[in-house]
N, C-alpha and C positions, 0 to 999 in steps of 0.2 A: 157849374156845380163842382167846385171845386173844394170846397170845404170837406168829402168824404171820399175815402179810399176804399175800395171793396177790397181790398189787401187784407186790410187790419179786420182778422176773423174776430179779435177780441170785446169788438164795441158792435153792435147794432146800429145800420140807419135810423134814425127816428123817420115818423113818420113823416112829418114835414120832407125832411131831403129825399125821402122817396117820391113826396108825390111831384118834386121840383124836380127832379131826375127824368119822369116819368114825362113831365112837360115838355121841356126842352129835346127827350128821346121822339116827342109827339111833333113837335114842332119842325126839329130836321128831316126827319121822316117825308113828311109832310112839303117841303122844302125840294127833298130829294124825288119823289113822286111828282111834283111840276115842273120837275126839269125834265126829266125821263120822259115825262110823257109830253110836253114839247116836240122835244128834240124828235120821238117816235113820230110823231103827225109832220113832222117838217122835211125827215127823209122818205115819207109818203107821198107827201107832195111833188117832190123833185122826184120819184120815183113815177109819178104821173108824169108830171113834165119830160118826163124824161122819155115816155110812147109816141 
């Protein structure tokens, strides 16, 4: 999403690049949440392991 700048107070997002903004914000999100939560169960694990 490269096409728009939140800068430029003078033009409005159409609604199109919002809802692709809105994607892609959904996607990493999403991305970031299965990594995190990985990573949380796996030093759970080795934290068992580790009694």
């Amino acid at each position: 999403m490269n096409d728009y700048r939140f800068t430029n107070i003078d033009q409005e997002p159409s609604d199109e690049q919002l809802s692709q903004l809105m994607h892609e914000v959904a996607v990493e999100a999403k991305e970031r949440y299965e990594k995190a939560h990985a990573a949380y169960f796996a030093q759970i694990r080795q934290m068992v392991q580790a009694l």
